[in-house]
FIDRENZA-387532 format. One record per atom (N, C-alpha, C, CB): chain; residue number from 1; atom name; x, y, z. Coordinates in pm, 1 decimal, always signed. Atoms other than C-alpha are relative to their C-alpha. Glycine has a CB too. Layout:
+-------+-----+------+----------+----------+----------+
: kette :  nr : atom :        X :        Y :        Z :
+-------+-----+------+----------+----------+----------+
:     A : NUM :   CA :        X :        Y :        Z :
...
+-------+-----+------+----------+----------+----------+
end
This chain:
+-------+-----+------+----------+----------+----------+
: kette :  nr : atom :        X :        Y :        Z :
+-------+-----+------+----------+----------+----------+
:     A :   1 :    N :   -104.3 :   +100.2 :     +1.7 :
:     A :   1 :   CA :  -1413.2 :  +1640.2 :  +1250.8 :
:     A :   1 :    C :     +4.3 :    -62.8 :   -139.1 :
:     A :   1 :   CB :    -23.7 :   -107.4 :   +110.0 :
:     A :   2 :    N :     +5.8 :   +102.0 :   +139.3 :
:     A :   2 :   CA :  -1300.0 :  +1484.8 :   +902.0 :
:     A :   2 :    C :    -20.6 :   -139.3 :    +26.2 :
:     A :   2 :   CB :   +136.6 :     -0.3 :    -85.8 :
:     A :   3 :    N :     -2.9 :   +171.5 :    -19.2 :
:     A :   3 :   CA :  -1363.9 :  +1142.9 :   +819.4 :
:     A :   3 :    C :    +97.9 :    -55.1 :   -136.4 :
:     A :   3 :   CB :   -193.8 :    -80.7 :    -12.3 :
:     A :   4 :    N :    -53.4 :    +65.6 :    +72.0 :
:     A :   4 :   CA :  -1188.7 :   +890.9 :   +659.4 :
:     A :   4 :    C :    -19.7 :    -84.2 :    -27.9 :
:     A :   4 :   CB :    +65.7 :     -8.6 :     +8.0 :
:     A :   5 :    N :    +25.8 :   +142.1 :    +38.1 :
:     A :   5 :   CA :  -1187.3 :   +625.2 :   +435.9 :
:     A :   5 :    C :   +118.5 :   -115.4 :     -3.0 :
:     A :   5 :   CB :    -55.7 :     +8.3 :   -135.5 :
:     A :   6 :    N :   -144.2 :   +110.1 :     -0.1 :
:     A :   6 :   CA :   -950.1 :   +305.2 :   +541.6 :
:     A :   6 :    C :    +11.4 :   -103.6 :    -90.1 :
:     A :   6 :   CB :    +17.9 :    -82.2 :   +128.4 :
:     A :   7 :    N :    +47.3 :    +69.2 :    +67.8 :
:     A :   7 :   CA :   -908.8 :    +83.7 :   +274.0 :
:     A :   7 :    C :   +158.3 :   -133.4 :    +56.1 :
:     A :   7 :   CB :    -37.3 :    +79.9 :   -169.5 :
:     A :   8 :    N :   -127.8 :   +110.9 :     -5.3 :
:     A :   8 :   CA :   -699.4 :   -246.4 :   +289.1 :
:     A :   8 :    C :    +59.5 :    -47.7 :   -112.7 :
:     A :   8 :   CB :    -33.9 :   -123.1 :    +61.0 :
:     A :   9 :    N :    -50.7 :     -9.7 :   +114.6 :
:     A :   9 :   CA :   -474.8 :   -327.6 :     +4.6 :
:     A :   9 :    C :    +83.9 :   -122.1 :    -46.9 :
:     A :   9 :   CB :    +67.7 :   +113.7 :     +1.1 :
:     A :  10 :    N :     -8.3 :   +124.9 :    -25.3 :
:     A :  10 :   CA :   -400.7 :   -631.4 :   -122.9 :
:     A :  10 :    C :   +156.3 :    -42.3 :    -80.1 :
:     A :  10 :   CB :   -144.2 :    -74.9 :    -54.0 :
:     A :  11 :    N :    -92.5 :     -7.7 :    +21.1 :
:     A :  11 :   CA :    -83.1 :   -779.1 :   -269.6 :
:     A :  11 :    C :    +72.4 :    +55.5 :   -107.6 :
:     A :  11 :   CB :    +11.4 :    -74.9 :    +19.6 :
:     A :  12 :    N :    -40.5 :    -73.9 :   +144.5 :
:     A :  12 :   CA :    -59.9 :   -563.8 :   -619.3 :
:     A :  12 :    C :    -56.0 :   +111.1 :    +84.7 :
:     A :  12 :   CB :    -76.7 :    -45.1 :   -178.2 :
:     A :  13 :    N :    +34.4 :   -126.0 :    -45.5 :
:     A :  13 :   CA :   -138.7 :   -283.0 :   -370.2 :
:     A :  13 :    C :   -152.8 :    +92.8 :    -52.9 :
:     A :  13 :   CB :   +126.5 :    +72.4 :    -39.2 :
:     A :  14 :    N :   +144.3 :    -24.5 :    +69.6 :
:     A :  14 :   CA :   -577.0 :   -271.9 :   -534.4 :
:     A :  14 :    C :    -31.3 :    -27.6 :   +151.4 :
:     A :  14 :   CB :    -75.5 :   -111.3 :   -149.1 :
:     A :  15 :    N :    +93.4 :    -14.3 :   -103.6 :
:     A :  15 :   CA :   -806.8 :   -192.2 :   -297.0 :
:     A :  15 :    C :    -78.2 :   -171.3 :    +28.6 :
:     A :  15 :   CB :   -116.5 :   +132.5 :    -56.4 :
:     A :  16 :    N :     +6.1 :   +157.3 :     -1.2 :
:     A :  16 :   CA :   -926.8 :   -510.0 :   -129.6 :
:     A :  16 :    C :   -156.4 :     -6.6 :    +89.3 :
:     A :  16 :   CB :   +162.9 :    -87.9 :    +95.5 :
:     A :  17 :    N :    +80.5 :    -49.7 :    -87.1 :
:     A :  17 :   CA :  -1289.2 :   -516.4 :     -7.2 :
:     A :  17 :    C :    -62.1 :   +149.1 :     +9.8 :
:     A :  17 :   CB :    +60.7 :    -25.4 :    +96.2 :
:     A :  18 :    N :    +53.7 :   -139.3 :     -7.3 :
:     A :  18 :   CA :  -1483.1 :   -231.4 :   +100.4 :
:     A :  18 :    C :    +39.6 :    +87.6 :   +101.4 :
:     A :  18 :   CB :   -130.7 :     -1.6 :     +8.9 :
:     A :  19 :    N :    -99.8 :   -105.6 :   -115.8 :
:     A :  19 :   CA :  -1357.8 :    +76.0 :   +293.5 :
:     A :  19 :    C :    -19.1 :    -24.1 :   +148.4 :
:     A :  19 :   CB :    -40.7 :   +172.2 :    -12.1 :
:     A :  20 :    N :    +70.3 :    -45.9 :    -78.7 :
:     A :  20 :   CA :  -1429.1 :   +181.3 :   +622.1 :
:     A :  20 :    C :     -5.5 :   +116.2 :    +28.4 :
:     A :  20 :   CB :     +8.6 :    -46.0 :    +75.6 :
:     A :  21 :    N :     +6.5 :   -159.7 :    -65.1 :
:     A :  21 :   CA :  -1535.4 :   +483.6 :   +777.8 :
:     A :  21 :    C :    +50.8 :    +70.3 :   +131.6 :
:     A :  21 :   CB :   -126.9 :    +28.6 :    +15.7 :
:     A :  22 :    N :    -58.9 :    -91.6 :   -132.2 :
:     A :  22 :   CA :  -1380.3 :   +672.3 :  +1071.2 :
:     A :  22 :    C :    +22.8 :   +133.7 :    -14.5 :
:     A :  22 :   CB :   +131.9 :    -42.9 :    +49.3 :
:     A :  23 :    N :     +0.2 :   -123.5 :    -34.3 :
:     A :  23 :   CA :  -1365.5 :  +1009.1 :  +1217.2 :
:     A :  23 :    C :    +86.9 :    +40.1 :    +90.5 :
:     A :  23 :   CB :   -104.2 :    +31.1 :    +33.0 :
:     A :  24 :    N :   -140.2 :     -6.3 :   -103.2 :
:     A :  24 :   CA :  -1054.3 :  +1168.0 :  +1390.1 :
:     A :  24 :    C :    +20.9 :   +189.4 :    -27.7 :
:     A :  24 :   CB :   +183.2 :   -134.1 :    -80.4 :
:     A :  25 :    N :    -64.8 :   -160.9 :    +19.8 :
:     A :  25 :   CA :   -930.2 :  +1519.7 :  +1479.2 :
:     A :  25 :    C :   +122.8 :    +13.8 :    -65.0 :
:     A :  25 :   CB :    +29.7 :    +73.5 :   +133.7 :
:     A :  26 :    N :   -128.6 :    -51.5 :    +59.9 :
:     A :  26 :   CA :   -598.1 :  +1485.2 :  +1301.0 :
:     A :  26 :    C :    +36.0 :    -74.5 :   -106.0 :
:     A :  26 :   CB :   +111.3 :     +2.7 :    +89.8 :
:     A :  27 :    N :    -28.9 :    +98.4 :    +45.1 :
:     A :  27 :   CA :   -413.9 :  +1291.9 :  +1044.1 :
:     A :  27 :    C :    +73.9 :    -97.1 :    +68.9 :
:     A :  27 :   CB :    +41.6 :    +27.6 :    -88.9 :
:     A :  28 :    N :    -44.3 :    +45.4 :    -65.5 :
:     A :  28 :   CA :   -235.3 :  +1183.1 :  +1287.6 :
:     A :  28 :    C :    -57.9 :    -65.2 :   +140.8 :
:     A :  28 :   CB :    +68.7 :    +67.9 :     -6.7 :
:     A :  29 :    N :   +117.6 :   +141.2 :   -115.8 :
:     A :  29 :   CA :   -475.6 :  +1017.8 :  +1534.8 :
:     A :  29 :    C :    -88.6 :    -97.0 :   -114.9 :
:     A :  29 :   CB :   -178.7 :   +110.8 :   +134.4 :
:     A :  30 :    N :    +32.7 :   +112.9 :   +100.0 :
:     A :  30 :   CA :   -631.1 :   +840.1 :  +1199.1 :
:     A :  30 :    C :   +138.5 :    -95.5 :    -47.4 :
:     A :  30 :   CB :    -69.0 :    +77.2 :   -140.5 :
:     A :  31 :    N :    -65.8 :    +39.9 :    +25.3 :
:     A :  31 :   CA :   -315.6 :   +745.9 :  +1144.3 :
:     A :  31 :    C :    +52.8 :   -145.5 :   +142.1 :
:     A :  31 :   CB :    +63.3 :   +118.4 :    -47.5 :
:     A :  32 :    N :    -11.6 :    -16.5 :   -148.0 :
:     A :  32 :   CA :   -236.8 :   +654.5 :  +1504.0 :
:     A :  32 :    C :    -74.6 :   -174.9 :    +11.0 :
:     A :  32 :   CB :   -105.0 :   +169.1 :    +82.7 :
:     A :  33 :    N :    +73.9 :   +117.5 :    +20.7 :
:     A :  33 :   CA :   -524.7 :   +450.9 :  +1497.1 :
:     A :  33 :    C :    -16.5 :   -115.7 :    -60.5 :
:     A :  33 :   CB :    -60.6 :    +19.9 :    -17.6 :
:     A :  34 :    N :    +20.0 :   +124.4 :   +111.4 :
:     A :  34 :   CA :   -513.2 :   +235.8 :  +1213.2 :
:     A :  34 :    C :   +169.9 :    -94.0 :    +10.8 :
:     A :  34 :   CB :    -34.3 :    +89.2 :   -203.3 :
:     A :  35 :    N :    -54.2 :   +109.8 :    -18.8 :
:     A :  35 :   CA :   -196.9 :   +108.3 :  +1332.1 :
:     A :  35 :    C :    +13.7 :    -88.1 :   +102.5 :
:     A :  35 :   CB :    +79.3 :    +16.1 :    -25.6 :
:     A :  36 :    N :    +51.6 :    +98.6 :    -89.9 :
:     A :  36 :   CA :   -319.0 :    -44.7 :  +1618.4 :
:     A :  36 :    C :    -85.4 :   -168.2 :    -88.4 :
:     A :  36 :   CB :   -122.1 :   +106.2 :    +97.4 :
:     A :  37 :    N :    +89.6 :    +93.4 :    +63.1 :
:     A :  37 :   CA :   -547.2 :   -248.2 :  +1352.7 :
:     A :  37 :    C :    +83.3 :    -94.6 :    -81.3 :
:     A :  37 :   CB :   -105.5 :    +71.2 :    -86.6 :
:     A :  38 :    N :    -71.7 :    +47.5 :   +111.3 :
:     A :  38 :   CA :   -254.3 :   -366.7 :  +1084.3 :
:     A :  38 :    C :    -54.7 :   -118.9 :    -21.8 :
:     A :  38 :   CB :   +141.5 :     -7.2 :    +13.3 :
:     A :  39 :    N :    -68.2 :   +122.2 :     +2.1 :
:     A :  39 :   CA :   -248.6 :   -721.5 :  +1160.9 :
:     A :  39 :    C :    +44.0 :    -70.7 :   -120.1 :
:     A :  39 :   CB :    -69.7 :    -78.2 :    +60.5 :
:     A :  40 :    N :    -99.6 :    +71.5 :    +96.6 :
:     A :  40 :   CA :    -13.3 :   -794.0 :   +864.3 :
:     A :  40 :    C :    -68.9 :    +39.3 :   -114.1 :
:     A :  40 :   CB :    +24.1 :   -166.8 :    +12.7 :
:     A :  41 :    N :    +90.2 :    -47.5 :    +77.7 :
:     A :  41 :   CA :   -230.0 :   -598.9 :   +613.9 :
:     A :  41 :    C :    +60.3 :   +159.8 :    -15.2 :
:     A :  41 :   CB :   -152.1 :    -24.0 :    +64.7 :
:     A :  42 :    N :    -67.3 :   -105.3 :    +73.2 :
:     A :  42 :   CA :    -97.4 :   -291.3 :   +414.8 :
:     A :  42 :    C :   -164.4 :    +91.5 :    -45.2 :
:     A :  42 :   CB :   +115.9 :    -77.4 :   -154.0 :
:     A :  43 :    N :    +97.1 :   -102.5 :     -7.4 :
:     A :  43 :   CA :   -330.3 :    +30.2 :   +454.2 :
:     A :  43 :    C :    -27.4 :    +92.5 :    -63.5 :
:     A :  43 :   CB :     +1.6 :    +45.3 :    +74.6 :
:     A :  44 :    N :    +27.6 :   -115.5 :    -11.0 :
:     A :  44 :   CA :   -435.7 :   +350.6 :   +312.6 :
:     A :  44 :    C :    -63.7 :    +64.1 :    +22.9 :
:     A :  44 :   CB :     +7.4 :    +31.4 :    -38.8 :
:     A :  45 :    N :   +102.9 :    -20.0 :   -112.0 :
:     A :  45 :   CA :   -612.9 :   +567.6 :   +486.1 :
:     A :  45 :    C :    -37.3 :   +169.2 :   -100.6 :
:     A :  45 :   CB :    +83.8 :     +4.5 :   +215.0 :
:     A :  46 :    N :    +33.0 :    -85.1 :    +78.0 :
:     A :  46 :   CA :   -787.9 :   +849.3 :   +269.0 :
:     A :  46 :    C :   -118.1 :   +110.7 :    +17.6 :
:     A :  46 :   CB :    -14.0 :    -68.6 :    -91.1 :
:     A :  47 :    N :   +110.2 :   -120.0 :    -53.8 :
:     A :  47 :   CA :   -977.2 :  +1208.8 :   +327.8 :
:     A :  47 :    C :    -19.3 :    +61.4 :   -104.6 :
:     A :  47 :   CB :    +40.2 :   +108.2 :   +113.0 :
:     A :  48 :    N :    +68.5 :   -113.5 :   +151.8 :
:     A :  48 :   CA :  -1182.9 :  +1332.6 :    +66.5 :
:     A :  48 :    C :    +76.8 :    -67.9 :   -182.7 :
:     A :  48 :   CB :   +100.6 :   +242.1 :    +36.3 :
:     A :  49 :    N :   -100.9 :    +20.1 :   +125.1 :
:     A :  49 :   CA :   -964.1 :  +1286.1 :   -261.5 :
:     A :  49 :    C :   +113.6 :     -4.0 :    +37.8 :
:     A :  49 :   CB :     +3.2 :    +95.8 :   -102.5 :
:     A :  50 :    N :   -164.5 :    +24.3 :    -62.8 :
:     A :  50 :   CA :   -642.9 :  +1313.8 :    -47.0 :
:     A :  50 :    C :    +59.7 :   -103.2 :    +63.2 :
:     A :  50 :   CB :    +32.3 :    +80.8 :    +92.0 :
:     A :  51 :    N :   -112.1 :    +97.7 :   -113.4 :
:     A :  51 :   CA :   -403.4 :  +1015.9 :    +34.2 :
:     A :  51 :    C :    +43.5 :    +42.9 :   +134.6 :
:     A :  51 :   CB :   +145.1 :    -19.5 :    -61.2 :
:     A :  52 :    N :    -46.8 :   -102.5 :   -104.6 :
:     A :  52 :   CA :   -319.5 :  +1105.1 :   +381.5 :
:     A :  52 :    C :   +120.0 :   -124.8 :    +35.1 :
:     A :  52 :   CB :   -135.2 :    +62.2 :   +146.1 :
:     A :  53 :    N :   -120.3 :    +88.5 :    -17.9 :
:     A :  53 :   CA :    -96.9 :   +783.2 :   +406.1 :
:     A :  53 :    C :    -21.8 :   -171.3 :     +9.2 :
:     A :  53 :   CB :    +66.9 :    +51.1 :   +136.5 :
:     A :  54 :    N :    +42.8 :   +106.7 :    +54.2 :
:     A :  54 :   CA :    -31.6 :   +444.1 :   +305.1 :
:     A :  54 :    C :    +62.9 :    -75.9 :   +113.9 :
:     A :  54 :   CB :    +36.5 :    -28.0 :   -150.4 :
:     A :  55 :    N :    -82.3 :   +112.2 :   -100.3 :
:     A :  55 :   CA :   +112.8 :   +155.6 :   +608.5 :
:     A :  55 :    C :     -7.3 :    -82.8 :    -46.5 :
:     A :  55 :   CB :    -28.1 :    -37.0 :   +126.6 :
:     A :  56 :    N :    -24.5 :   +155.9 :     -4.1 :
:     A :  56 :   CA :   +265.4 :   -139.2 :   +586.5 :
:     A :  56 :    C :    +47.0 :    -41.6 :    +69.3 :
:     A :  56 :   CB :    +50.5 :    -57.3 :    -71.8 :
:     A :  57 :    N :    -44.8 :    +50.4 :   -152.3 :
:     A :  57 :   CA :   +337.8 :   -363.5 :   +836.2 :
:     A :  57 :    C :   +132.9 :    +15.3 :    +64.2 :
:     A :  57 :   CB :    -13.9 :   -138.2 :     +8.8 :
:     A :  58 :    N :   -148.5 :     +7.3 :    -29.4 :
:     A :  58 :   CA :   +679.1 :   -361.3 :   +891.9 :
:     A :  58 :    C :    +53.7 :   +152.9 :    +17.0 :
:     A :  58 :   CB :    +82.3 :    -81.3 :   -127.0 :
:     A :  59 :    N :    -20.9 :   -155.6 :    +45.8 :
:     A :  59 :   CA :   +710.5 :    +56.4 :   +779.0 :
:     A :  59 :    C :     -6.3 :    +37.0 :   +214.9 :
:     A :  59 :   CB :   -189.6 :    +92.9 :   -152.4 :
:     A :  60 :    N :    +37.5 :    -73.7 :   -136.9 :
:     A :  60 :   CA :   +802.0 :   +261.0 :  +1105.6 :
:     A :  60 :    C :    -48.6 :   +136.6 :    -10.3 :
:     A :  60 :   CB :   +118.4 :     +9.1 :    +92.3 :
:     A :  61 :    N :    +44.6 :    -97.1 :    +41.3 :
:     A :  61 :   CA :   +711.5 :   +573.9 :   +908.7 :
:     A :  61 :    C :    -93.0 :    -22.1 :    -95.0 :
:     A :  61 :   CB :    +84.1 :    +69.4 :    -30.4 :
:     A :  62 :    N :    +66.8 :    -17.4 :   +118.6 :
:     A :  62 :   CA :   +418.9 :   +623.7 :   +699.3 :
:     A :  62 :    C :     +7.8 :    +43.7 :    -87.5 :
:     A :  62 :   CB :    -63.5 :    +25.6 :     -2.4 :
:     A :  63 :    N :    -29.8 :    -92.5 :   +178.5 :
:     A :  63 :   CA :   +427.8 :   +719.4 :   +298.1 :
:     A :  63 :    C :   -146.6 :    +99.4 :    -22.6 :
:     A :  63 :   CB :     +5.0 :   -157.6 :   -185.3 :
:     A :  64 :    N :   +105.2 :   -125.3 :    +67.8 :
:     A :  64 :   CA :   +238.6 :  +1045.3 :   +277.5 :
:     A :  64 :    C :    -32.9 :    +51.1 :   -144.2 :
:     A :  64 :   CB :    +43.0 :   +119.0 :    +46.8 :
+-------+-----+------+----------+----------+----------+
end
């Protein structure tokens, strides 16, 4: 299963804090997941060296 690193992003869009870690079968259940978490906080959610996608609260599609 890949893992990922979620980072939270702050209002110049810099990493804010330290990541976290999670593990998911798809990009799309990491994805899935992390927007259950938003609460009003702008995301990216990252595997390996690859962006897999950035949320923001309001976004009904994610920026891959």
């Amino acid at each position: 299963m890949p893992e990922y690193r979620i980072f939270q992003l702050d209002d110049a869009d810099r990493f804010r804090g330290p990541s976290k870690a999670a593990t998911h079968e798809t990009d799309q259940d990491a994805i899935a997941e992390v927007r259950k978490t938003l609460d009003g906080a702008t995301i990216e959610i990252w595997e390996g060296s690859r962006r897999v996608a950035t949320i923001r609260p309001n976004d009904k599609t994610p920026r891959v």
